[in-house]
PATOR-135159 format. One line per 8 residues: number of its first residue (from 0); for each residue x, y, z of C-alpha. Coordinates in steps of 0.02 Angstrom, whole numbers, plus 50000, padded with zeros to 5 digits. Each point is the difference from the previous one (the first is absolute). Example, Ala and Ser with C-alpha at 12.3 -4.5 7.8 and 13.67 -1.06 7.14 Angstrom:
residues 2
0) 50615,49775,50390 ~ 50069,50172,49967 $
//
This chain:
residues 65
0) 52657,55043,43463 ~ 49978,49974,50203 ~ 49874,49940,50094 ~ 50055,50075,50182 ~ 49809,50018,50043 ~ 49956,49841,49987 ~ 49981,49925,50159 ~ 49936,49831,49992 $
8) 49841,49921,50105 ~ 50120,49896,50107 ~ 50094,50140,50042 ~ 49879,50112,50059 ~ 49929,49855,50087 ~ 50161,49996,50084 ~ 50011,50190,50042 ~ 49819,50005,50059 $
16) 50053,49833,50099 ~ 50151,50097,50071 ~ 49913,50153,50040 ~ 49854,49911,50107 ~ 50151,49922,50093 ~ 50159,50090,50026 ~ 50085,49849,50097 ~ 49956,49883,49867 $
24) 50173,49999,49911 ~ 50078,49968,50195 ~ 49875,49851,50040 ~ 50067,49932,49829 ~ 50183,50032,50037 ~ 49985,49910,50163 ~ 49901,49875,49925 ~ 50128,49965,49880 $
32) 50133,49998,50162 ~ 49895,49851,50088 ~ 50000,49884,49853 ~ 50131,50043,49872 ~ 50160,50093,50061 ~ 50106,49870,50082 ~ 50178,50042,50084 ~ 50168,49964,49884 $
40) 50025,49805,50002 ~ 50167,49955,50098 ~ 50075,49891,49849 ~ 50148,49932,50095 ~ 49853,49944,50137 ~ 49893,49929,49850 ~ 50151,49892,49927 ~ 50046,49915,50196 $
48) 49803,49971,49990 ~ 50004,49889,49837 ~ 50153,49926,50034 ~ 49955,49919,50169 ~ 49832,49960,49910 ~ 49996,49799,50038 ~ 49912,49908,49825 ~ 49857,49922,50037 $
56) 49970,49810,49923 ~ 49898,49987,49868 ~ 49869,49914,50085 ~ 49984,50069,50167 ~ 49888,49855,50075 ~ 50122,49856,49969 ~ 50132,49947,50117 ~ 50164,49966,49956 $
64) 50069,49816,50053 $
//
């Protein structure tokens, strides 16, 4: 037995939602662009990066003699 017309509340929400505004699912995309897609990371650039890293002393405050 299928259900295909059930349509649950949060869906229709989402329809209604979507049919009040038609650019919603483009203000999300770019959204989405600001704060979460990032460009490829350069690995060979990453690995120079950590290997020139300098260690810091344990305790930063105290000289050595």
């Amino acid at each position: 037995m299928k259900f295909s017309q059930y349509e649950s509340e949060f869906t229709k929400f989402l329809n209604e939602l979507k049919q009040k505004d038609p650019e919603l699912e483009q203000k999300q995309r770019a959204g989405r662009a600001i704060f979460w897609d990032k460009a490829p990371i350069d690995l060979d650039a990453r690995k120079r990066a950590e290997e020139s890293r300098i260690m810091q002393q344990p305790y930063v405050y105290q000289n050595k003699f």
